[in-house]
N, C-alpha and C positions, 0 to 999 in steps of 0.2 A: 154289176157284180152279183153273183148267187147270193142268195139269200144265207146258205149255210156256212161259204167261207167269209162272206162279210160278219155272221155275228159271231166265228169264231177269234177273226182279227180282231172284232173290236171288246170280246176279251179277254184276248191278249192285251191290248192297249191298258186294257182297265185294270188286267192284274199286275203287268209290270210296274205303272204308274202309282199303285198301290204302295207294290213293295216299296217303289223307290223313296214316299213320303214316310212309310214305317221306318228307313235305314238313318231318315232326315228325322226324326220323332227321337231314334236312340242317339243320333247324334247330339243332339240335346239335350237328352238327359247325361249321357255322359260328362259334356260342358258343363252343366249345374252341378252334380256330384264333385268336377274337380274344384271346382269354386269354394265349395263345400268343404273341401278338402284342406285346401287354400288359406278358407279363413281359419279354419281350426288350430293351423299348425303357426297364425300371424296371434293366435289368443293369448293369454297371459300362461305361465309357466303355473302345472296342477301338482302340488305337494304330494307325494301320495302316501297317505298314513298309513297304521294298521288297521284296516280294514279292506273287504272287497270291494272291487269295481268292478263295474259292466262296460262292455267297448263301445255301448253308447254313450257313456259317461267320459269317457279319455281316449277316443278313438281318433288316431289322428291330429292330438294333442298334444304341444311338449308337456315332459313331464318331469321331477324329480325326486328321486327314492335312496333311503340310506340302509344298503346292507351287507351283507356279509355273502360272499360268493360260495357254493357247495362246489368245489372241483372235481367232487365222485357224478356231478350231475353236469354234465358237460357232453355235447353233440356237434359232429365238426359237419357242415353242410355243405356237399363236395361240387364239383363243378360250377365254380363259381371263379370265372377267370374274372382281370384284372390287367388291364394294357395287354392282352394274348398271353398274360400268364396263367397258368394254373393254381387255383388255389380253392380254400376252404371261409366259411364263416362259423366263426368262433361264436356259439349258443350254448350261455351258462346261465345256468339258475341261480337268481339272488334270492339269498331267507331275509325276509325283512322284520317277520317275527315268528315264532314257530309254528301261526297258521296262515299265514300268508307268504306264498314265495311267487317270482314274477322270472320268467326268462328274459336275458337280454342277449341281444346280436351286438358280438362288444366290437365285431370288426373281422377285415380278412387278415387272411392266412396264407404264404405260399406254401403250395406244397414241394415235398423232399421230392425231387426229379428222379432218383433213384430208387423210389424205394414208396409207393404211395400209403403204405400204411406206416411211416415216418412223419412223426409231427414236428414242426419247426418248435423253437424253444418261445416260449412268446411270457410274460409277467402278470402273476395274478396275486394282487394283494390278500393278504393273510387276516385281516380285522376289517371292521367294517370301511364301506367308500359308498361317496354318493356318486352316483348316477344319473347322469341328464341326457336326455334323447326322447324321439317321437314315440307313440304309442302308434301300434300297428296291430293289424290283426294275425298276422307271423312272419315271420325273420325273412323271407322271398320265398318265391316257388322257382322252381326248376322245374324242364321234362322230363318224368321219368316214364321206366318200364318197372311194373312191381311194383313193389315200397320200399325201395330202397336196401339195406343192409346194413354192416357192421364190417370190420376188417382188422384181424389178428385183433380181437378183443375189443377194437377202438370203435366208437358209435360212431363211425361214420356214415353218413347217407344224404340221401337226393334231397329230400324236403321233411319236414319238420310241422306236425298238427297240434297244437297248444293242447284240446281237448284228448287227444288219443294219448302222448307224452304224457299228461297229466294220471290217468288210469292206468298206462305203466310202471309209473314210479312213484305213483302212491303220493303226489306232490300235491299241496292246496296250491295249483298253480291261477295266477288272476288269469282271465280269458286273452289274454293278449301277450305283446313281443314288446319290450322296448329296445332302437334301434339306438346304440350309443352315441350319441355325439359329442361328449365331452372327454379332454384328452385326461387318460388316468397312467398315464407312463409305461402303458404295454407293448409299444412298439406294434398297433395291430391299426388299417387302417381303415378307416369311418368316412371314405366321398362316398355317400349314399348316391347312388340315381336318384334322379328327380323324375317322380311318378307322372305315369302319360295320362293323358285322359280318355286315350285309345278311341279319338272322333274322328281321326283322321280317315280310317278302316271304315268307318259307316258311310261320310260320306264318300270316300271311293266307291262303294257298292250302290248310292242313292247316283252315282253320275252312269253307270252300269245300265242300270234298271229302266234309269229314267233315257239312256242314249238306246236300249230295247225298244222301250212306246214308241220315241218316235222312231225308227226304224220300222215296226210295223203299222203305226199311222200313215207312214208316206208309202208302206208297200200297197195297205190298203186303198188309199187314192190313186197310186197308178194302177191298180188292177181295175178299179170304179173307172176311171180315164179310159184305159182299153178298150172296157167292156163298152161304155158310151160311144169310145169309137167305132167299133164293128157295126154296134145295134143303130149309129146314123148314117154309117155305108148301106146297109142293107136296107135304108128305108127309104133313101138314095134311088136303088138301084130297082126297090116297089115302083118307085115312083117314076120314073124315067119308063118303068117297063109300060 
């Protein structure tokens, strides 16, 4: 083989084989993170007084908190089906004392079929309630286009940023979502998914990469093979002469 497409092949060899160990490197960390994840939420149940937390502090962690729901502070988070239904997640801010308030995800919502800025009638207690559910870092994301909107007055929208909310509404909100999971008689409903660890997607791309190398590894030994074949015919063919 030439000298030039042989050291081009072999880095190619060397850079796919590369990636393919980087895509095996995130898969792994992915796996440790869920783990992570994992134990947090198999931890003991965290009280959460008046005071602030950090999401390093309860992130991932059940949690329970007692207070009183603001219903002027309320964000319905749209496209959020449920068995191919349409619907919303109910995201209302709890005051738990008047400088600390915390958003919760209390559950979906279907939406009115007719009529999408019609909200279903759903129950929100009037005095304080405690609240038990995971600490998250926000209520789910969706794909949007933009940032989402509002509809005949109502805050509806694609997704929802704890910090951005927060400096709109003037809310000492804590850094974080918690995700409901204790039944409070709203008729709203709470099967969270159960978070991926999204390794699956890396190593697909490490079997990728790495089915690249050797494809250009074996291209390169049959081009090496050719080349040896001609260059012993022709030495062959010195030689007879």
């Amino acid at each position: 083989m030439r000298p030039v497409p042989a050291v081009l092949i072999l880095l190619g060899v060397m850079l796919t084989a590369a990636l393919g160990v980087w895509q095996y490197q995130r898969a792994q960390m992915r796996l440790a993170r869920q783990a992570q994840i994992e134990q947090a939420a198999r931890a003991p149940v965290v009280a959460l007084g008046a005071q602030s937390y950090s999401l390093d502090d309860v992130g991932h962690r059940r949690v329970r908190v007692t207070g009183r729901f603001l219903r002027n502070r309320v964000v319905y988070l749209d496209n959020r089906p449920r068995n191919e239904l349409p619907g919303f997640y109910v995201v209302m801010a709890l005051q738990v004392t008047p400088d600390h308030v915390v958003l919760v995800n209390r559950g979906w919502l279907p939406r009115d079929l007719r009529d999408r800025a019609s909200i279903m009638p759903y129950a929100t207690p009037a005095g304080d309630i405690t609240i038990e559910g995971l600490a998250m870092p926000d209520p789910s994301r969706a794909f949007e286009l933009g940032h989402g909107g509002s509809a005949a007055g109502l805050s509806i929208r694609q997704n929802l940023d704890v910090a951005e909310y927060a400096r709109e509404t003037s809310l000492p909100l804590q850094p974080f979502v918690i995700m409901q999971t204790n039944d409070t008689g709203d008729h709203l409903l709470r099967d969270w998914p159960q978070p991926a660890s999204g390794a699956d997607r890396n190593y697909g791309y490490m079997a990728q990469w790495f089915g690249m190398s050797l494809i250009l590894a074996l291209l390169g030994l049959r081009l090496a093979y050719r080349r040896g074949r001609r260059m012993a015919t022709t030495t062959n063919k010195f030689t007879r002469a």
